[in-house]
N, CA, C and O of each residue as an XYZ file, in Angstrom:
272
protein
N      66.322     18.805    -22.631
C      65.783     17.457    -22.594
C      65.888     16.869    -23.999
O      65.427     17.372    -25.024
N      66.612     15.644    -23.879
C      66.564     14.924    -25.577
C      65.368     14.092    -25.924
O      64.282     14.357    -25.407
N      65.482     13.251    -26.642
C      64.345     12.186    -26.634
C      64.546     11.231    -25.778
O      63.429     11.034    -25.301
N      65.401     10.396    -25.205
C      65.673      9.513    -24.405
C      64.939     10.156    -22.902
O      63.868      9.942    -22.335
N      66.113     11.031    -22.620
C      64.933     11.855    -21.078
C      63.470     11.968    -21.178
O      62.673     11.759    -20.263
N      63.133     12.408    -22.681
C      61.303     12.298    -22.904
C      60.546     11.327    -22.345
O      59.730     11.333    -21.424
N      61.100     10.224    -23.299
C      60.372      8.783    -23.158
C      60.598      8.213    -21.773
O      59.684      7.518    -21.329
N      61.826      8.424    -20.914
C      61.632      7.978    -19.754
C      61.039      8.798    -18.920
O      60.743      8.155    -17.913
N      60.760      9.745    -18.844
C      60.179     10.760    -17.984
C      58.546     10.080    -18.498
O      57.681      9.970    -17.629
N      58.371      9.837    -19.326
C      56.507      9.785    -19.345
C      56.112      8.367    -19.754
O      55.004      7.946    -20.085
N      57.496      7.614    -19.633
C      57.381      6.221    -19.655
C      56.701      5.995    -18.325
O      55.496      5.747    -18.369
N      57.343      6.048    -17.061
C      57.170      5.897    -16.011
C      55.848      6.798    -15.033
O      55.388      6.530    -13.923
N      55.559      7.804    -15.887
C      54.490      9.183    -15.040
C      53.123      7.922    -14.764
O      52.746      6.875    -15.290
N      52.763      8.724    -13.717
C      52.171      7.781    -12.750
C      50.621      8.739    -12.648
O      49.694      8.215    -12.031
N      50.408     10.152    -13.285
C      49.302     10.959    -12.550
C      48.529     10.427    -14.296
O      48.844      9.826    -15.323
N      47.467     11.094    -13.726
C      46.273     10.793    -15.025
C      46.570     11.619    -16.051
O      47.309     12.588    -15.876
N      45.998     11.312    -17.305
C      46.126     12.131    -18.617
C      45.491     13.763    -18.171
O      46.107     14.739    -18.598
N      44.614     13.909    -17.560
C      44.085     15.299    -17.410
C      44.999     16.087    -16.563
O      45.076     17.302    -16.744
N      45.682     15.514    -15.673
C      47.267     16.310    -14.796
C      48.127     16.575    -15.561
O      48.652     17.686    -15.638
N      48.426     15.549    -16.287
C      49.934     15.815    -17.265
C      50.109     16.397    -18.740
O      51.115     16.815    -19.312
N      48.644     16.270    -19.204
C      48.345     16.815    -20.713
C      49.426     17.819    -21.251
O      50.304     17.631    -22.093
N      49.053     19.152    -20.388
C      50.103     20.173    -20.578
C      51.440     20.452    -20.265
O      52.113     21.445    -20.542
N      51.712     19.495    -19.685
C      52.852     19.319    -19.434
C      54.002     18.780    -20.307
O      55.112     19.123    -20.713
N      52.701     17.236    -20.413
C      53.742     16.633    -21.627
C      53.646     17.259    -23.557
O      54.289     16.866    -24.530
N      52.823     18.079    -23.471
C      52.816     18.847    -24.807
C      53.815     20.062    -24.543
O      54.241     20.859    -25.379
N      54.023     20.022    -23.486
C      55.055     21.688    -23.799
C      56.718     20.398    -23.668
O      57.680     20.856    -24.285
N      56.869     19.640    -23.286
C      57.279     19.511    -23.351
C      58.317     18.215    -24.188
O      59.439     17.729    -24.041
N      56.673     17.996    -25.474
C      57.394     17.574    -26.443
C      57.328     18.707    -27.466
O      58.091     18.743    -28.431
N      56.475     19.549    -27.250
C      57.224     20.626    -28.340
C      58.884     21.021    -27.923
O      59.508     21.769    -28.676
N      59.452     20.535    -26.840
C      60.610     21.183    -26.579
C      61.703     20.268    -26.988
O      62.899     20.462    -27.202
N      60.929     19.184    -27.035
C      61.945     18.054    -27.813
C      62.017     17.821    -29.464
O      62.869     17.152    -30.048
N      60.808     18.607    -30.118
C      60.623     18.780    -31.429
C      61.329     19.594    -32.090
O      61.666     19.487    -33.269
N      61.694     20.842    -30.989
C      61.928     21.845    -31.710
C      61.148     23.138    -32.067
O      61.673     24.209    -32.370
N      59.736     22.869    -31.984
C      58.958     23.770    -31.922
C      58.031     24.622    -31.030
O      58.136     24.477    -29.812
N      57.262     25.370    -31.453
C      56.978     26.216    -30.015
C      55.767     26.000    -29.758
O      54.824     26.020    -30.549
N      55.757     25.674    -28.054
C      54.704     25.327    -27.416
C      53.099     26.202    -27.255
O      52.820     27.401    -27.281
N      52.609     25.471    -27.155
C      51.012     26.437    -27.103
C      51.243     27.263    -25.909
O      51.818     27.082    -24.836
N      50.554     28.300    -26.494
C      50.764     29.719    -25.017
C      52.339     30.094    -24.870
O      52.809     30.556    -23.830
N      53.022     29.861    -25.936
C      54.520     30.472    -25.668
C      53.958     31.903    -26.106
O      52.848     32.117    -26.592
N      54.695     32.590    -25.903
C      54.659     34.353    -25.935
C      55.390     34.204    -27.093
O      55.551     35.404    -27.318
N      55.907     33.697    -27.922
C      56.833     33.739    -29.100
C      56.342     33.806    -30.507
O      56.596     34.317    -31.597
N      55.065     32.606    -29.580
C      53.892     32.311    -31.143
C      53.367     33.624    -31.768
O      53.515     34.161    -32.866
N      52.621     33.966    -30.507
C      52.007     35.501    -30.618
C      50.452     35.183    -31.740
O      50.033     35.968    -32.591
N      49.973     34.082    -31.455
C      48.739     33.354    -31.985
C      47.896     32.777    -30.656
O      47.901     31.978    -29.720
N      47.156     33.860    -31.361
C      45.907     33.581    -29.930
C      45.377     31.970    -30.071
O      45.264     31.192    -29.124
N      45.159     31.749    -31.122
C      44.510     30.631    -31.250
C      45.013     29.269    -30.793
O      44.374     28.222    -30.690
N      46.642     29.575    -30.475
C      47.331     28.692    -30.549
C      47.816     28.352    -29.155
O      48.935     28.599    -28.705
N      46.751     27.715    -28.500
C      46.831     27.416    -27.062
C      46.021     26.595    -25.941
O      44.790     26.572    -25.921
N      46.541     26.164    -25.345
C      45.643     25.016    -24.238
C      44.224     25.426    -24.090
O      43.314     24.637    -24.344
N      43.939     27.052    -23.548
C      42.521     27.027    -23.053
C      42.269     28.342    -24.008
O      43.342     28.899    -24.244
N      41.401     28.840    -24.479
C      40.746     30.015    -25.071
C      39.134     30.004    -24.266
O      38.509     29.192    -23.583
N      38.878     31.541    -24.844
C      37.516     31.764    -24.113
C      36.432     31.968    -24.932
O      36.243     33.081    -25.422
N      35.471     30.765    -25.214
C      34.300     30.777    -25.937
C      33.182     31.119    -25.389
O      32.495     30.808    -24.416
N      33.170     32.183    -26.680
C      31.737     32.928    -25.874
C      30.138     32.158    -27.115
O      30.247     31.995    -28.331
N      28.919     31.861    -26.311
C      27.716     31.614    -26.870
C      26.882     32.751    -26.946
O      26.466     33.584    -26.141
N      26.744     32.503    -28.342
C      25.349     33.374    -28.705
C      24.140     33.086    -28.263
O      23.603     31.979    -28.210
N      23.548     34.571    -27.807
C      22.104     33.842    -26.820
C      20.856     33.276    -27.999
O      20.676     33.469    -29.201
N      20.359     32.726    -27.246
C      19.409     31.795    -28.346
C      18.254     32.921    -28.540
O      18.422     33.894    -27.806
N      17.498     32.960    -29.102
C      16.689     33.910    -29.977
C      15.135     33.003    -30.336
O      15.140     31.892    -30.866
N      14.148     33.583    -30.014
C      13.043     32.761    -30.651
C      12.957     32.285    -31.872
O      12.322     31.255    -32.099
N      13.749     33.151    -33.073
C      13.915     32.104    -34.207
C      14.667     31.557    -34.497
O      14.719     31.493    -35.725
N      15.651     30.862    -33.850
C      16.739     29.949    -33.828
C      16.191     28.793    -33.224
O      15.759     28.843    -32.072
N      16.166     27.537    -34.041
C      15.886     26.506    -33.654
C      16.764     25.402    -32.934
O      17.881     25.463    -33.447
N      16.742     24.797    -32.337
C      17.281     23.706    -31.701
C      17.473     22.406    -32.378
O      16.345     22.147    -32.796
N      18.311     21.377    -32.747
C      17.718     20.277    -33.833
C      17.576     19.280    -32.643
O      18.254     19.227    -31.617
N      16.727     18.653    -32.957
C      15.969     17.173    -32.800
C      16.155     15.946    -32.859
O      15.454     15.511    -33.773
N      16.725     15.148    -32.374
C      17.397     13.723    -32.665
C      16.141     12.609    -32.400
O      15.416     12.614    -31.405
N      16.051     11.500    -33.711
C      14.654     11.127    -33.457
C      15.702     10.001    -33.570
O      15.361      8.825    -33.448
């Protein structure tokens, strides 16, 4: 895909930003030249659409802040 196929391919896309997000990022990294999030190539965890965040449980002396 060059740049011309890019821009018309997402000139015209018709689904919402939350359908196509990943789509159209893998596939302007493919028009950049560079490598897409979650390629197996990166080999960087960090470097990707979804990761898994974990929360620390809250603790009686950990406070909460306050918005006045």
């Amino acid at each position: 895909m060059d740049v011309e196929d890019f821009i018309r391919t997402w000139t015209n896309a018709s689904a919402s930003e939350r359908q196509t997000a990943q789509s159209f990022v893998i596939q302007l990294c493919r028009v950049l030249g560079v490598a897409a999030p979650n390629d197996e190539k990166v080999g960087d965890p960090d470097y990707g659409f979804e990761r898994i965040v974990r929360f620390l449980p809250l603790t009686a002396r950990r406070r909460k802040p306050i918005w006045i």
